[in-house]
Short mmCIF file of the C-alpha atoms (twelve columns), coordinates in Angstrom:
data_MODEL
# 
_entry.id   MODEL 
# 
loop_
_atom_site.group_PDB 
_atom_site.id 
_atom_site.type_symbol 
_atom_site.label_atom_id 
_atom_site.label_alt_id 
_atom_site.label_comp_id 
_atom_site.label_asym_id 
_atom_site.label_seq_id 
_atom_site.Cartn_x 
_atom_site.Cartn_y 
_atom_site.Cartn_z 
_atom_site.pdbx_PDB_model_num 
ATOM 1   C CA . UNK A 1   -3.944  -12.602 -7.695  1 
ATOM 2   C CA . UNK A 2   -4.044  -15.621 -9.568  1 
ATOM 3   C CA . UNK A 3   -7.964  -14.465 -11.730 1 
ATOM 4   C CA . UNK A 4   -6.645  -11.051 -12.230 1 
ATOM 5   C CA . UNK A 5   -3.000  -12.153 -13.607 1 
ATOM 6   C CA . UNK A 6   -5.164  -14.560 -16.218 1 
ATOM 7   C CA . UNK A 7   -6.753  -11.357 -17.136 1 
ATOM 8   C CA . UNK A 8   -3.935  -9.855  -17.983 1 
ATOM 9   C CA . UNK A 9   -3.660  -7.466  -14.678 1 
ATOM 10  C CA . UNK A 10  -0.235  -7.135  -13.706 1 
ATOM 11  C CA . UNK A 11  0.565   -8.017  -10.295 1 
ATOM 12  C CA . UNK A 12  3.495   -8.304  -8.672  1 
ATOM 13  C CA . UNK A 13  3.861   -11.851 -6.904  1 
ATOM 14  C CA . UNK A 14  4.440   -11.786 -2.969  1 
ATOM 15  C CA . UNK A 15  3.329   -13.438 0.092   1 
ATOM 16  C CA . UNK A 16  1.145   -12.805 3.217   1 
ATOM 17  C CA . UNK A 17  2.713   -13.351 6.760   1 
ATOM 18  C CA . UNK A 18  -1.310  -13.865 8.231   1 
ATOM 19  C CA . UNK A 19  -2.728  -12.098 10.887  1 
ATOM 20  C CA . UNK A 20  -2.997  -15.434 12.546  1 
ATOM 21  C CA . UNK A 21  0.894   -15.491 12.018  1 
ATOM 22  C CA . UNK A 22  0.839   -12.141 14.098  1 
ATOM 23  C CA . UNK A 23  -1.780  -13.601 16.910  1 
ATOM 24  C CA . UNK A 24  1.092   -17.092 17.231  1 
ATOM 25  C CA . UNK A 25  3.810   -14.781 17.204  1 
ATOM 26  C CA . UNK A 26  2.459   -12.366 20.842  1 
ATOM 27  C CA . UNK A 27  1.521   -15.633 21.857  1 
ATOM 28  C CA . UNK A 28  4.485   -17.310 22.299  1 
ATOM 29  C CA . UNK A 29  6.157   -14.012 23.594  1 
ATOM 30  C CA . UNK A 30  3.491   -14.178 26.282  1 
ATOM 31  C CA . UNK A 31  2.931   -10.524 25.447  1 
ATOM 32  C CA . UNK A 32  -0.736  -10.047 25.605  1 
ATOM 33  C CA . UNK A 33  -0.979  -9.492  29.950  1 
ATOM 34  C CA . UNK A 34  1.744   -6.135  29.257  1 
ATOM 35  C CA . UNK A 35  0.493   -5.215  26.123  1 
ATOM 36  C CA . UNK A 36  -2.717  -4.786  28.742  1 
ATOM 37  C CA . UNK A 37  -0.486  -3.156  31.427  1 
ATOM 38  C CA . UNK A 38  0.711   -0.863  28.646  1 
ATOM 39  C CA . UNK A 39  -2.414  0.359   27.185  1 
ATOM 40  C CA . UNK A 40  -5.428  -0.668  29.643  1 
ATOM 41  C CA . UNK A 41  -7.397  2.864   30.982  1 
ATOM 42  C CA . UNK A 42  -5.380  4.838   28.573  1 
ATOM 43  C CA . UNK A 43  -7.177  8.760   27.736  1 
ATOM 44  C CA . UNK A 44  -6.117  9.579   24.312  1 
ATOM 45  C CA . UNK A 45  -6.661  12.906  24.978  1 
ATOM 46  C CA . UNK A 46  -3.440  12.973  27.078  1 
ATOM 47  C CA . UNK A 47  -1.048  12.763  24.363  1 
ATOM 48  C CA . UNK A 48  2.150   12.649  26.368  1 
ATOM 49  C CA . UNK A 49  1.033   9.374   28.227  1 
ATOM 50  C CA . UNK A 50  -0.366  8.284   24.740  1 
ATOM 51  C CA . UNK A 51  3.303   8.603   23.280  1 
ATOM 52  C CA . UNK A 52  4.535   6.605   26.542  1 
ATOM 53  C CA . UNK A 53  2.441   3.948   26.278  1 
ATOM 54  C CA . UNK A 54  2.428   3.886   22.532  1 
ATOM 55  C CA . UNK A 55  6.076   3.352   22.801  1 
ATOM 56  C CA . UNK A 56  6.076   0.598   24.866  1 
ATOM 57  C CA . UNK A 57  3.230   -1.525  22.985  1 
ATOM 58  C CA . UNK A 58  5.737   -0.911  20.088  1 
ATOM 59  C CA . UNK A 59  8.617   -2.596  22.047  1 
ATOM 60  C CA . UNK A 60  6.797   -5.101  23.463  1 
ATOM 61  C CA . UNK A 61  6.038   -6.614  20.133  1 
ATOM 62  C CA . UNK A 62  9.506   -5.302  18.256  1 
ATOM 63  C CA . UNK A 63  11.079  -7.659  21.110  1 
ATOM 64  C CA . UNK A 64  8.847   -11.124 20.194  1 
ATOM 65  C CA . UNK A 65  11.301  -13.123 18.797  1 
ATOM 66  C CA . UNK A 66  9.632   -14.774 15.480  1 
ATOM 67  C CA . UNK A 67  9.027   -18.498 15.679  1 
ATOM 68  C CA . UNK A 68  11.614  -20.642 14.153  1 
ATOM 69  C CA . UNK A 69  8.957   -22.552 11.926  1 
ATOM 70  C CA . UNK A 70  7.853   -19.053 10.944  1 
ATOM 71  C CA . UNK A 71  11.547  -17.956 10.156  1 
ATOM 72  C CA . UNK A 72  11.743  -20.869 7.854   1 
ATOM 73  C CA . UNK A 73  8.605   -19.981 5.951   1 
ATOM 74  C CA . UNK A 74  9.239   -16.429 5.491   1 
ATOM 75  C CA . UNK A 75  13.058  -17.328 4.359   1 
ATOM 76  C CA . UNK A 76  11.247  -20.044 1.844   1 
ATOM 77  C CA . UNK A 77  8.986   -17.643 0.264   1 
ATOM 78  C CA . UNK A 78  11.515  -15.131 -0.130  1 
ATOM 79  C CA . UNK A 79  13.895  -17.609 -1.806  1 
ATOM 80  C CA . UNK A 80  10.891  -18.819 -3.933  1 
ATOM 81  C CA . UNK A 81  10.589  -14.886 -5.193  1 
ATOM 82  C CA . UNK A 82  14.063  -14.752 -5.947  1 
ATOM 83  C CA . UNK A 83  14.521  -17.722 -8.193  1 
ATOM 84  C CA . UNK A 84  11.069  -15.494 -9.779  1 
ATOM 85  C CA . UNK A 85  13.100  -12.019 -10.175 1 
ATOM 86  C CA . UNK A 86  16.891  -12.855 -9.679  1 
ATOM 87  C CA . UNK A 87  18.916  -12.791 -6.736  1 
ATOM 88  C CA . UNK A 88  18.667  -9.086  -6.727  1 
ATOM 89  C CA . UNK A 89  14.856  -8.399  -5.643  1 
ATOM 90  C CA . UNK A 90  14.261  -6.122  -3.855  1 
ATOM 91  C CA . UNK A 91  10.774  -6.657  -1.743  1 
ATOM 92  C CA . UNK A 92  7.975   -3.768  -0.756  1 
ATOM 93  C CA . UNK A 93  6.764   -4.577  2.772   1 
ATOM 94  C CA . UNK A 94  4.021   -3.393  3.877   1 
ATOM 95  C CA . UNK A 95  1.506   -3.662  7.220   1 
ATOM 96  C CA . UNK A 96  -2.460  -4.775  6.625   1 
ATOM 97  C CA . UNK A 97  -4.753  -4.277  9.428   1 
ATOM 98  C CA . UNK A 98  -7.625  -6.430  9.864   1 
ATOM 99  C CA . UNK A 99  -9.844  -3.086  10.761  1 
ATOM 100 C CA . UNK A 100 -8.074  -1.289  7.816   1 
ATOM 101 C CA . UNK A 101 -10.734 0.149   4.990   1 
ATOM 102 C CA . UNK A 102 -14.078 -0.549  5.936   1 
ATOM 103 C CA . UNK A 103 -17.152 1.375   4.722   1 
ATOM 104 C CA . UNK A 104 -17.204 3.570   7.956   1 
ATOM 105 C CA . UNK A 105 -13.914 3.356   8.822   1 
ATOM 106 C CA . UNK A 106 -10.379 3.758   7.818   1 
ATOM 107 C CA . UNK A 107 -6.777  3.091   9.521   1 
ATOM 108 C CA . UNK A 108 -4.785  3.978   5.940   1 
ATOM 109 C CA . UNK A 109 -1.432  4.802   6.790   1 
ATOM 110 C CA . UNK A 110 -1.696  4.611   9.626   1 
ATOM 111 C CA . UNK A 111 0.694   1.527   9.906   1 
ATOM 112 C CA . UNK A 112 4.431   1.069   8.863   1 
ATOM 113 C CA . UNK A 113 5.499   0.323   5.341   1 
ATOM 114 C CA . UNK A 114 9.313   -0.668  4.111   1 
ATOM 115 C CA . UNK A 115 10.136  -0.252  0.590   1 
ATOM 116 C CA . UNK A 116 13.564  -1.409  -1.261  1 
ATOM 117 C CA . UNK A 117 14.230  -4.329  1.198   1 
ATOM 118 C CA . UNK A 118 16.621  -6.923  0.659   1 
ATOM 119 C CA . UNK A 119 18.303  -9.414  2.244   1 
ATOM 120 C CA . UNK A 120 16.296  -12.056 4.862   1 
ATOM 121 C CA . UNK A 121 17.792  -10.603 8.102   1 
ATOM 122 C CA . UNK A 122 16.295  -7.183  6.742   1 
ATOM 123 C CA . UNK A 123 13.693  -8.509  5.824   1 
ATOM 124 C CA . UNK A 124 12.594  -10.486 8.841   1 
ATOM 125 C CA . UNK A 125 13.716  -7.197  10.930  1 
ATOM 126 C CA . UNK A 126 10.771  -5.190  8.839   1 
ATOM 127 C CA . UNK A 127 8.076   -7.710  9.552   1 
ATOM 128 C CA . UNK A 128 8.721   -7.427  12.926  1 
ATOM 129 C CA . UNK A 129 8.668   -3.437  12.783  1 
ATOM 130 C CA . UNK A 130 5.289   -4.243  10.994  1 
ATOM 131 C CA . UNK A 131 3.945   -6.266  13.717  1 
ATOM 132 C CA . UNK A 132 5.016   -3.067  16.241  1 
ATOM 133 C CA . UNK A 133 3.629   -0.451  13.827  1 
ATOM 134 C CA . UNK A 134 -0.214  -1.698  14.847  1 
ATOM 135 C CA . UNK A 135 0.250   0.235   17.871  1 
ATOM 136 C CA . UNK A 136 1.620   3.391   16.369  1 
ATOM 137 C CA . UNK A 137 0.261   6.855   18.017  1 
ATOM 138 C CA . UNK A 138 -2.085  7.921   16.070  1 
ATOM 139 C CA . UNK A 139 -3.951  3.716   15.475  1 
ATOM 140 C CA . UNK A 140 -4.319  3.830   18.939  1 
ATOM 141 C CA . UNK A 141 -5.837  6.942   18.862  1 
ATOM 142 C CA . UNK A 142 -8.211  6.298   15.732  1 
ATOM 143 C CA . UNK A 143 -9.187  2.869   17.477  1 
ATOM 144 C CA . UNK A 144 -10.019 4.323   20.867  1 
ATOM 145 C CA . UNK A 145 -12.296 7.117   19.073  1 
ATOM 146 C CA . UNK A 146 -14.183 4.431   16.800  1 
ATOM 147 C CA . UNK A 147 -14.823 1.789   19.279  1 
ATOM 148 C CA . UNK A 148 -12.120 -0.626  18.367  1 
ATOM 149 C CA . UNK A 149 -10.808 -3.554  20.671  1 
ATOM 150 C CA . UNK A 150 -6.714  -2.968  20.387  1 
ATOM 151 C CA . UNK A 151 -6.426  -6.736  21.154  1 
ATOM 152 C CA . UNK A 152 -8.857  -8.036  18.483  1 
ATOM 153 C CA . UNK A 153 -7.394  -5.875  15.554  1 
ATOM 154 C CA . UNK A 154 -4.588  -8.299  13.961  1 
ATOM 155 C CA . UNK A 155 -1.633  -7.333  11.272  1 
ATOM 156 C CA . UNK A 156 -0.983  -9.064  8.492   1 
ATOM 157 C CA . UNK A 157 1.960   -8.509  6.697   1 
ATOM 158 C CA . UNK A 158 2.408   -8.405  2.792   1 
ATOM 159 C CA . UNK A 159 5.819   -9.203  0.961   1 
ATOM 160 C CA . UNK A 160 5.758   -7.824  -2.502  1 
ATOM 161 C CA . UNK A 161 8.489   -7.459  -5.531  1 
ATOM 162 C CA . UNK A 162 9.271   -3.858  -5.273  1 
ATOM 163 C CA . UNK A 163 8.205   -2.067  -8.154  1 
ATOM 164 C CA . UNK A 164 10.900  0.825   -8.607  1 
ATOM 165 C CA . UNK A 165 8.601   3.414   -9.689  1 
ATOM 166 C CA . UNK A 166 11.298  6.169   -7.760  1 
ATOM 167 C CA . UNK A 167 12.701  5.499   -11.328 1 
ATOM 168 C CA . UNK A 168 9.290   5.713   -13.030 1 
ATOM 169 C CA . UNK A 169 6.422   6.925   -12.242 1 
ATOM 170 C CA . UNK A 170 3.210   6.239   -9.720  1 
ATOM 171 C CA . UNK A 171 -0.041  7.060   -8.677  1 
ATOM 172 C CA . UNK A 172 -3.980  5.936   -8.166  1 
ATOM 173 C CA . UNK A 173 -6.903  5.040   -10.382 1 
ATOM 174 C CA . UNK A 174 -10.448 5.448   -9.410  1 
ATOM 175 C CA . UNK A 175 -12.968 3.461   -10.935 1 
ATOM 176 C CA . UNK A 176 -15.553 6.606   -10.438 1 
ATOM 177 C CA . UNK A 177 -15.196 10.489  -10.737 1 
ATOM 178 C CA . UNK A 178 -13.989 11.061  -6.790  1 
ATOM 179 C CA . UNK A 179 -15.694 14.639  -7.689  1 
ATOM 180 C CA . UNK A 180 -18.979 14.188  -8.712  1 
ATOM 181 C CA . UNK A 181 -19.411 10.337  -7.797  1 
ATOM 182 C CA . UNK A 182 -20.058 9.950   -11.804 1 
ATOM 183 C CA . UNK A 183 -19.364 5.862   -12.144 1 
ATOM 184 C CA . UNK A 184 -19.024 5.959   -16.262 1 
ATOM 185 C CA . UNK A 185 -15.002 7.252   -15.724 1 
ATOM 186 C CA . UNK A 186 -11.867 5.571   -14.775 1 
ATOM 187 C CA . UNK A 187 -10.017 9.138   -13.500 1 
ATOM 188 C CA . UNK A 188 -6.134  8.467   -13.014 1 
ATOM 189 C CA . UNK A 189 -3.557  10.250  -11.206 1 
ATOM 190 C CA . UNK A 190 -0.113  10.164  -11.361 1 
ATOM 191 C CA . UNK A 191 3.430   12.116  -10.863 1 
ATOM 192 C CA . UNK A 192 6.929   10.660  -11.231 1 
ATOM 193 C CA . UNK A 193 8.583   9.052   -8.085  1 
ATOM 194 C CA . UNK A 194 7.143   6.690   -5.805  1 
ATOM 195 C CA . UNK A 195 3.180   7.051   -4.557  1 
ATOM 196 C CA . UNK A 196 3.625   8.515   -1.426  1 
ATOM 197 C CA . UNK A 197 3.158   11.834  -3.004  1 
ATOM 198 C CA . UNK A 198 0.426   11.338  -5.018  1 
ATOM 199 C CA . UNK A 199 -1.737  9.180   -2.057  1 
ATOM 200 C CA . UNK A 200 -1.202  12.293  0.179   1 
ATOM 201 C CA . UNK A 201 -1.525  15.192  -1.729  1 
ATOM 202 C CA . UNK A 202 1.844   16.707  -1.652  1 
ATOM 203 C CA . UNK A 203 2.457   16.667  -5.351  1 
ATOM 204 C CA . UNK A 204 0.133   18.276  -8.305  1 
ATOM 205 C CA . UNK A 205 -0.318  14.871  -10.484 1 
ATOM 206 C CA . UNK A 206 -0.862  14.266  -13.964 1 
ATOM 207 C CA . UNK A 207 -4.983  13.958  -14.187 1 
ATOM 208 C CA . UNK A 208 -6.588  11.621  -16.939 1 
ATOM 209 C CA . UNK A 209 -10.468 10.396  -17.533 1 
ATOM 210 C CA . UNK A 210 -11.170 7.509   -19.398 1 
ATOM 211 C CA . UNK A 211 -15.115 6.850   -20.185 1 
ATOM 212 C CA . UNK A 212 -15.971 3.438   -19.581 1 
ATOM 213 C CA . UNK A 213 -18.896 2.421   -22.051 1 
ATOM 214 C CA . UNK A 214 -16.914 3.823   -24.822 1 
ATOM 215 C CA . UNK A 215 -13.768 1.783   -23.397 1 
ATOM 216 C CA . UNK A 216 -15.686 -1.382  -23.343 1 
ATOM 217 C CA . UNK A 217 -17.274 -0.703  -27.107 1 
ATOM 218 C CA . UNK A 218 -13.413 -0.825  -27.945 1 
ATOM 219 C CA . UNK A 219 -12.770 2.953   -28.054 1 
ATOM 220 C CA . UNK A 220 -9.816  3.624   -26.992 1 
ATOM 221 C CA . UNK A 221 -9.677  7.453   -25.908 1 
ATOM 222 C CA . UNK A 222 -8.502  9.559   -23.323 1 
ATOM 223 C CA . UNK A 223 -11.605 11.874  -22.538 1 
ATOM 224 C CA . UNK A 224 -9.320  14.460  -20.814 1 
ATOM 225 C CA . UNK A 225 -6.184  15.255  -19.419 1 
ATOM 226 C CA . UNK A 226 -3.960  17.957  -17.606 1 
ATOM 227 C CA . UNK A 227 -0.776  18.066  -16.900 1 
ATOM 228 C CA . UNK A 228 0.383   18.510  -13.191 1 
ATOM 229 C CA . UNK A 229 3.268   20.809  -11.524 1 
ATOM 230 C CA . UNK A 230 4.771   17.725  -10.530 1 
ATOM 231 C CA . UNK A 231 7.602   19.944  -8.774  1 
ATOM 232 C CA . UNK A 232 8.805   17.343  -6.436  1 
ATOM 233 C CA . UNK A 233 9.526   12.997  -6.721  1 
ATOM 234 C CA . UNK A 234 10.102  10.757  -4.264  1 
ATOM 235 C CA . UNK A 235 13.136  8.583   -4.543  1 
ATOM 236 C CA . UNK A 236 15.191  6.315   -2.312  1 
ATOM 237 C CA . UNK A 237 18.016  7.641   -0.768  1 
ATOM 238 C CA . UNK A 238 20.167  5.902   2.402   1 
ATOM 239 C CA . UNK A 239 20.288  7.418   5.918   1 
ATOM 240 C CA . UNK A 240 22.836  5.630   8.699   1 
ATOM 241 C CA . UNK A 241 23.095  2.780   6.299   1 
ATOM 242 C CA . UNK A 242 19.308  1.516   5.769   1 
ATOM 243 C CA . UNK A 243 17.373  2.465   2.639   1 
ATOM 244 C CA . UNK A 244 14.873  5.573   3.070   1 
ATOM 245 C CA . UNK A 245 13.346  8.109   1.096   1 
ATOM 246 C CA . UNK A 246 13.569  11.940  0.368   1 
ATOM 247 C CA . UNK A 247 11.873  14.537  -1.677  1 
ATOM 248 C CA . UNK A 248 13.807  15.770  -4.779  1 
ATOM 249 C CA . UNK A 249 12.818  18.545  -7.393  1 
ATOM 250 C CA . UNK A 250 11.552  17.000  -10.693 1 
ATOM 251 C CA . UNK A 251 13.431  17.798  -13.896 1 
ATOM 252 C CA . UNK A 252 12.124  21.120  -15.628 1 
ATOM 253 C CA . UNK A 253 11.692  19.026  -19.073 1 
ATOM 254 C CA . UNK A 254 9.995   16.419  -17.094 1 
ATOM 255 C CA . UNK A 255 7.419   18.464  -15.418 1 
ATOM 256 C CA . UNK A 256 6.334   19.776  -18.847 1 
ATOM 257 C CA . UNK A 257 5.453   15.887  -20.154 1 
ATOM 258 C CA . UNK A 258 3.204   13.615  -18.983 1 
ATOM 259 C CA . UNK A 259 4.127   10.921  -16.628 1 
ATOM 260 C CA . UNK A 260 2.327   8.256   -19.048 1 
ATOM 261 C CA . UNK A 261 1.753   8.056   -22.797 1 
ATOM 262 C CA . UNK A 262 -2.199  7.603   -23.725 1 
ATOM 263 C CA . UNK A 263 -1.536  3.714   -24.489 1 
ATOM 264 C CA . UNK A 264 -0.171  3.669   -20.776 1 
ATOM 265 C CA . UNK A 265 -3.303  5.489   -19.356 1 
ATOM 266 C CA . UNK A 266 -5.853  2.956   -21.335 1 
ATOM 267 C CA . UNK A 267 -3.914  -0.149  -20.000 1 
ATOM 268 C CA . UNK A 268 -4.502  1.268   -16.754 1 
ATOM 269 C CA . UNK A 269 -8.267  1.956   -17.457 1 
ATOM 270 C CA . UNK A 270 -8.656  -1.681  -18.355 1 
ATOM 271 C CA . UNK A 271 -7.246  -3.242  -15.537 1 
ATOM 272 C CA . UNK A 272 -9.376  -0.728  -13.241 1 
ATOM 273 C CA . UNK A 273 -12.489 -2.059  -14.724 1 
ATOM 274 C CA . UNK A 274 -11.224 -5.147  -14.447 1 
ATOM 275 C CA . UNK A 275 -10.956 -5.186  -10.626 1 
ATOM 276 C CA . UNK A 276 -14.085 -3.433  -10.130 1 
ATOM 277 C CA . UNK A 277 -15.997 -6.084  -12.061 1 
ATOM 278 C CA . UNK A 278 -14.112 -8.742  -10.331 1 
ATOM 279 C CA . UNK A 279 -14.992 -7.500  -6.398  1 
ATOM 280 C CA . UNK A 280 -18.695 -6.607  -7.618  1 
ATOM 281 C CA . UNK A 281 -19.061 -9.995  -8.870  1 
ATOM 282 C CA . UNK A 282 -17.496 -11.363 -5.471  1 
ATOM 283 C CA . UNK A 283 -19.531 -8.501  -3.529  1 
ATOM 284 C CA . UNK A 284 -22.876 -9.148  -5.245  1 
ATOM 285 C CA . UNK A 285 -23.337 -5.222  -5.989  1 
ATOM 286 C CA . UNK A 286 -21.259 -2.320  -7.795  1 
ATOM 287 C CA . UNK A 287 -18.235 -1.856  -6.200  1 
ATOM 288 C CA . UNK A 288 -16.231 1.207   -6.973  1 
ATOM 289 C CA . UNK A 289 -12.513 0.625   -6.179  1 
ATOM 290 C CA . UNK A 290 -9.386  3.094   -5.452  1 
ATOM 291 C CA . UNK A 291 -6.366  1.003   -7.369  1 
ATOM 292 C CA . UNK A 292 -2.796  2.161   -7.023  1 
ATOM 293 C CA . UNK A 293 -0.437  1.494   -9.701  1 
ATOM 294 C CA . UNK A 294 3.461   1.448   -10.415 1 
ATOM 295 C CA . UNK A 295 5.491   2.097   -13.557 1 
ATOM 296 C CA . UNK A 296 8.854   -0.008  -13.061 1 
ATOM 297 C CA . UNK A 297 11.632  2.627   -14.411 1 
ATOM 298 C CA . UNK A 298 13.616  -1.066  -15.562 1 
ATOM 299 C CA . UNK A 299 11.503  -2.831  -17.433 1 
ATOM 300 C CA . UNK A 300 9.306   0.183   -18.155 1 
ATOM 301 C CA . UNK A 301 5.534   -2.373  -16.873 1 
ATOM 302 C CA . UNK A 302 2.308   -1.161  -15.032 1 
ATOM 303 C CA . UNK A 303 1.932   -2.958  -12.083 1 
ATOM 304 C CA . UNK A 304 -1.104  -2.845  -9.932  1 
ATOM 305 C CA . UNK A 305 0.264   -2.520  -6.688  1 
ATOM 306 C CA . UNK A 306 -2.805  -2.477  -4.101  1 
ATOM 307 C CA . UNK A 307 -6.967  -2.282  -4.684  1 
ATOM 308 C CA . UNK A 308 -9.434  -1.291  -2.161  1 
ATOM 309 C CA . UNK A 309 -13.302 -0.445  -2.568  1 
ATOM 310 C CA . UNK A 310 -13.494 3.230   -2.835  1 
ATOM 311 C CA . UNK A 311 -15.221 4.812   0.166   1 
ATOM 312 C CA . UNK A 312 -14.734 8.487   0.250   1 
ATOM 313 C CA . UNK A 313 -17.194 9.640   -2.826  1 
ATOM 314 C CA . UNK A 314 -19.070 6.090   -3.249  1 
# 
C-alpha cells in the first residue's frame, strides 16, 4: 500500500483482520472438534448432505463470539478510517482466503463480500459472516476436488473505504492481452455500476488497449477502443433493512458514451504497469497482474481496488 501510494497509485486505506485473527477466533470458540463432526467423510458428490453440512460449518463459526481484545482493534481501526474520510464512511468488506489465487488454483468468489457497510455493530456482524463464508457450498466443494485441507485454509478479512463506483463506474485492467497472451498492452474493461458485472461477464464493457513501450516513451495514446452495450449497472439498493444490490437498466445516453475519458484510461494504464513492475521486482520474474479499479461517482478518483497475478492467459 504504502510503495504504490508514493507512486502515485490510488489506494483506498483499510485494514486486515489476519488469518491468524480467524485461527484465535475458532479457537477460543473451541470449534475445531464440530467443525470435524460437521464436515469429516463428507462426498461432495452428494449435494444435499453437502448443503447440510455446509450449513452447519457456516453456523458453527457465525456463532464464535469475537474476542474482546479483537473487538477493540477492529472498533480502533475503524475509528482511525473515519477521522481519514468523515464520520460517514462507508467500508467494502471483503473475505481473503489463504488458498485463494494461486498459479494452479483459484477459490475467486467463492467467499462472501459486504459492500456499503457502516456502523461497528454492522461491521463486526460482516466479519463474522466472512469468517462463515470459508465454508460456503461450492469452497468446500472446490477444496475437496483440489486436494485442500478445510482446516489449514485460513480467512483473512479486508476492511476497505468503499469506493461508490454504483455512482461511477468499474471494471478490470490486465497488464497483458487476456486474448492472445501479447504482454506489450494494458487492455481495460469497464461498464458503469459496481464490478460485479464486469468480473463475471454479465455486462458488455467498455474495451480499451493501451501499448506499453509507447506509454513508457511518454506517448500517451489509446491504441483502441469499443464501446460496450452496457445495458445493465449494478447499484445498491436495501432489502429488509440491510444494504444489497440489484441490477438496473443503464441510461440510453449513457450506454452510447464511454464509461471513462482517454485521460482516465491512461491513468489507469500507468498504475497497471506500475503494479506489475512492483510484484515482478518482489517475484524476481515478469509478473502479469489482473487489477480491478473503481471510479468514485463523489469525488469523481480511480481507485485501485484489488491486484492479483494474472493466471488464466499468463
Amino acid at each position: 500500500f504504502c510503495e504504490l501510494t508514493a507512486q502515485g497509485v490510488r489506494v483506498p486505506n483499510g485494514f486486515a483482520i489476519t488469518a491468524q485473527a480467524y485461527r484465535h477466533v475458532l479457537d477460543r470458540a473451541e470449534a475445531w472438534p464440530r467443525l470435524h463432526e460437521a464436515l469429516d467423510g463428507l462426498d461432495p458428490r452428494d449435494v444435499d448432505d453437502l448443503a447440510r453440512r455446509a450449513q452447519r460449518a457456516r453456523e458453527i463459526v457465525y456463532a464464535a463470539k469475537l474476542p474482546d481484545e479483537l473487538v477493540q482493534q477492529i472498533g480502533s481501526a475503524y475509528s482511525r478510517l473515519r477521522g481519514e474520510y468523515g464520520e460517514a464512511v462507508t467500508l467494502a468488506v471483503r473475505s481473503s482466503a489463504t488458498a485463494e489465487d494461486l498459479p494452479n488454483a483459484s477459490f475467486a468468489g467463492q467467499h462472501e463480500t459486504f459492500l456499503n457497510v457502516s456502523g461497528e455493530a454492522r461491521l463486526l456482524d460482516a466479519v463474522r459472516q466472512c469468517f462463515a463464508s470459508l465454508f460456503m457450498d461450492r469452497a468446500i466443494s472446490y477444496r475437496i476436488g483440489n486436494g485442500f485441507d478445510h482446516f489449514k485454509v485460513l480467512l483473512s478479512v479486508g476492511v476497505m473505504k468503499m469506493v461508490r463506483s454504483d455512482i461511477g463506474a468499474s471494471g478490470v485492467s490486465f497488464t497483458l492481452d487476456t486474448e492472445s497472451g501479447f504482454r506489450d498492452v494494458v487492455f481495460i474493461t469497464g461498464a458503469y455500476g459496481l464490478g460485479e458485472t464486469v468480473v463475471q461477464g454479465t455486462v458488455d464493457p467498455d474495451e480499451f488497449y493501451v501499448f506499453k513501450p509507447t506509454l513508457k516513451a511518454g506517448h500517451r495514446a489509446v491504441l483502441r477502443r469499443k464501446r460496450g452495450a452496457k445495458e445493465i449497472r449494478m447499484v445498491y439498493a436495501k432489502a429488509a433493512g440491510r444494504e444489497t444490490t440489484r441490477i438496473m437498466p443503464t441510461a440510453a445516453e449513457d450506454q452510447r458514451r464511454y464509461c471513462i475519458d482517454d485521460a482516465e484510461v491512461l491513468s489507469l494504464a500507468d498504475a497497471a504497469i506500475q503494479i506489475e513492475d512492483h510484484y515482478s521486482r518482489k517475484a524476481g520474474r515478469p509478473t502479469p497482474m489482473d487489477v480491478e479499479w473503481a471510479k468514485d461517482g463523489n469525488d469523481g478518483q480511480l481507485y485501485i481496488v484489488q491486484a492479483r497475478p494474472e493466471t488464466v492467459a499468463s
